[in-house]
ZALOZA-469092 format. One record per residue (C-alpha): chain; x, y, z; residue number from 1; residue in three letters. Coordinates in nm, 3 decimals. Layout:
% residues N
+----+---------+---------+---------+-----+-----+
! ch !      c1 !      c2 !      c3 !   i !  aa !
+----+---------+---------+---------+-----+-----+
!  A !       X !       Y !       Z ! NUM ! ala !
...
+----+---------+---------+---------+-----+-----+
END
This chain:
% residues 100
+----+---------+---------+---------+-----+-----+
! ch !      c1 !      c2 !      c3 !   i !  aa !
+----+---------+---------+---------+-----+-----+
!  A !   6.870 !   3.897 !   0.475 !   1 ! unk !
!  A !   6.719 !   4.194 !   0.250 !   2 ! unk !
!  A !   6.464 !   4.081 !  -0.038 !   3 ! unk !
!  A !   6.525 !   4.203 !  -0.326 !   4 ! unk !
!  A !   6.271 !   4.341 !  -0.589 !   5 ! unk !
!  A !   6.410 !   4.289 !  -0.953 !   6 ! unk !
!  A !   6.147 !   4.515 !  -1.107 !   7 ! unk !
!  A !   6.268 !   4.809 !  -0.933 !   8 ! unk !
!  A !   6.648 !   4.803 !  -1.022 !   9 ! unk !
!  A !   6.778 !   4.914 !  -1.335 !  10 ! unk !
!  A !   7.071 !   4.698 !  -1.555 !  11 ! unk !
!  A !   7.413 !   4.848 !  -1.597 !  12 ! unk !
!  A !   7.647 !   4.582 !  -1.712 !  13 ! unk !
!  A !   7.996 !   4.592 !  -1.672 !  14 ! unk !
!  A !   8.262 !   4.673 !  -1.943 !  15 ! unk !
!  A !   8.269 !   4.286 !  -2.012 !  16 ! unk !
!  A !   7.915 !   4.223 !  -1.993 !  17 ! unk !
!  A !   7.838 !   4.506 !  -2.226 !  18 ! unk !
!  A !   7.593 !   4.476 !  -2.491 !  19 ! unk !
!  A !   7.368 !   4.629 !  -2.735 !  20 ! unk !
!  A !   6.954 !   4.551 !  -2.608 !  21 ! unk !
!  A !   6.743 !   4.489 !  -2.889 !  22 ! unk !
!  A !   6.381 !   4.496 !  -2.896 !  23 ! unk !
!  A !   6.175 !   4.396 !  -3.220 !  24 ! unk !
!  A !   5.800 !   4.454 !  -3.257 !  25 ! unk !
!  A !   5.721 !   4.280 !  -3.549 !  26 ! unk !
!  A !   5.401 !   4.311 !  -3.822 !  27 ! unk !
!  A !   5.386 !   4.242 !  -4.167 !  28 ! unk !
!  A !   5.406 !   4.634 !  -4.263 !  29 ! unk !
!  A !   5.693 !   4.753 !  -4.044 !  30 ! unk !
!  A !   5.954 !   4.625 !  -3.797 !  31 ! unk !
!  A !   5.992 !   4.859 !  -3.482 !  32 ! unk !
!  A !   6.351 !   4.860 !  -3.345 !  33 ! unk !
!  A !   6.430 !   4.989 !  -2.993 !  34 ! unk !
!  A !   6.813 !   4.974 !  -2.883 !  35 ! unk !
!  A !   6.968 !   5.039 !  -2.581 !  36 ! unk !
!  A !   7.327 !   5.162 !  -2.646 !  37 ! unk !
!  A !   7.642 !   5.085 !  -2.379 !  38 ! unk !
!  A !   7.848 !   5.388 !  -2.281 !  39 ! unk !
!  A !   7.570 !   5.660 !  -2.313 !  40 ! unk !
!  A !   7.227 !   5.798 !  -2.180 !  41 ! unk !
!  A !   6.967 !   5.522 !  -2.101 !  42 ! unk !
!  A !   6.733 !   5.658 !  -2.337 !  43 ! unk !
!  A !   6.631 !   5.375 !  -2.613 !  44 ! unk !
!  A !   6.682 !   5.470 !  -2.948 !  45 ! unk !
!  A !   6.361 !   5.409 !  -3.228 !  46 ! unk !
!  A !   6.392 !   5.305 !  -3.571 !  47 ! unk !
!  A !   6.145 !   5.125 !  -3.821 !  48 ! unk !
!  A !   6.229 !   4.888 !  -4.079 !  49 ! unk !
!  A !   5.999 !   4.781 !  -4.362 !  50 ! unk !
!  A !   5.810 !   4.468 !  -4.221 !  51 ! unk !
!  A !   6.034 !   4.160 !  -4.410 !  52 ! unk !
!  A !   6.317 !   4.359 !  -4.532 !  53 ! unk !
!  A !   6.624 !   4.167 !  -4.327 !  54 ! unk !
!  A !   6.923 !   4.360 !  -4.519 !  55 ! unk !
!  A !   6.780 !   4.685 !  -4.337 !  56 ! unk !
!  A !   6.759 !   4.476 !  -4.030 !  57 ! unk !
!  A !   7.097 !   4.392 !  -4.013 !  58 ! unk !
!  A !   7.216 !   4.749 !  -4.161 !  59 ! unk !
!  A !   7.064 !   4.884 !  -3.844 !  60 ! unk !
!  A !   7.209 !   4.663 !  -3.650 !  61 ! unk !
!  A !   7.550 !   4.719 !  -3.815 !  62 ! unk !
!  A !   7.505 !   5.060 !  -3.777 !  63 ! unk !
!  A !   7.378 !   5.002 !  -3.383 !  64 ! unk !
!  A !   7.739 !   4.836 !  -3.315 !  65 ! unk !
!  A !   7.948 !   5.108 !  -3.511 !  66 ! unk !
!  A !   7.761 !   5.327 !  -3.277 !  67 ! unk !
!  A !   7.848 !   5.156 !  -2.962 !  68 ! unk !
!  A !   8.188 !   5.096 !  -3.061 !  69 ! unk !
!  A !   8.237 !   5.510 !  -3.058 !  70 ! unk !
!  A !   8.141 !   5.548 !  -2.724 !  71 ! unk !
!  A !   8.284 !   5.224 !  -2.563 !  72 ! unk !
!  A !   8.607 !   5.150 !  -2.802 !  73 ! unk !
!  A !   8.511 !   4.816 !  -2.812 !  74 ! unk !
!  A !   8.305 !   4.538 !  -3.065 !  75 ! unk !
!  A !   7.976 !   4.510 !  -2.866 !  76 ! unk !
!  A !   7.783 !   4.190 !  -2.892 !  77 ! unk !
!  A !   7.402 !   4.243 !  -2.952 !  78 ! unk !
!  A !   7.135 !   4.102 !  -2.734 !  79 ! unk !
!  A !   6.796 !   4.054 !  -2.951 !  80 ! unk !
!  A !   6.455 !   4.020 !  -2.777 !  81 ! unk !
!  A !   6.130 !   3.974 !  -2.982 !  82 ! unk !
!  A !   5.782 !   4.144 !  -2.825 !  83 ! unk !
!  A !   5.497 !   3.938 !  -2.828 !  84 ! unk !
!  A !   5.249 !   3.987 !  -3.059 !  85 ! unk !
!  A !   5.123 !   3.927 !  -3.451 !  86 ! unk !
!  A !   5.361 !   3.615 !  -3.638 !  87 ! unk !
!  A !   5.472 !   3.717 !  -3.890 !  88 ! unk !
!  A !   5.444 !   3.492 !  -4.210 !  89 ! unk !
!  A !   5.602 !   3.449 !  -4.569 !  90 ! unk !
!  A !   5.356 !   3.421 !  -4.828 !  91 ! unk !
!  A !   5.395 !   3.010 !  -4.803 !  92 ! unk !
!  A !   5.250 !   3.085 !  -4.438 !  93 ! unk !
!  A !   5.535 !   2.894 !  -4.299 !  94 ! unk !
!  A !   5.678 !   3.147 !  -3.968 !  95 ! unk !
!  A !   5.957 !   3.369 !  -4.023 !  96 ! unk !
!  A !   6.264 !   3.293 !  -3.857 !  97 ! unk !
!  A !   6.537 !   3.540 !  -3.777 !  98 ! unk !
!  A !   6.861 !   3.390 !  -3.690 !  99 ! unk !
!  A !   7.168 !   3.608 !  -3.609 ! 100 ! unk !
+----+---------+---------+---------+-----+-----+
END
């Protein structure tokens, strides 16, 4: 039986397992998007949002699918991870939650 070693293999889903990889690194002054697109190089994409501003957010991520659907010809579902790191608050200091 061969051990495996998950750190040094790299994720390629299948056509039905396809999905958009989302990364957020977020601060109160700017969002940092990475993306991983389906169908094309494995080089992540970077884009910044202004820190707060969800209508960008979801713009990006609108315009992350419309992206993936050219290459693939499919609807790709988006996977969203969040780094670890500052929390970001509203002003009534209660945490701000992100739901998709």
């Amino acid at each position: 039986m061969q051990a495996t070693n998950p750190t040094s293999t790299t994720w390629s889903p299948s056509s039905d397992q396809a999905a958009i990889v989302v990364s957020l690194e977020l601060s109160r002054a700017v969002w940092l998007v990475t993306a991983l697109l389906p169908g094309g190089s494995q080089k992540m994409s970077r884009h910044q949002v202004p820190g707060g501003d969800l209508a960008e957010l979801l713009s990006r991520f609108a315009e992350l699918q419309r992206k993936a659907q050219a290459r693939t010809g499919e609807l790709t579902r988006i996977v969203v991870i969040q780094e670890a790191g500052l929390i970001v608050h509203t002003q009534s200091t209660k945490p701000l939650t992100l739901a998709l």
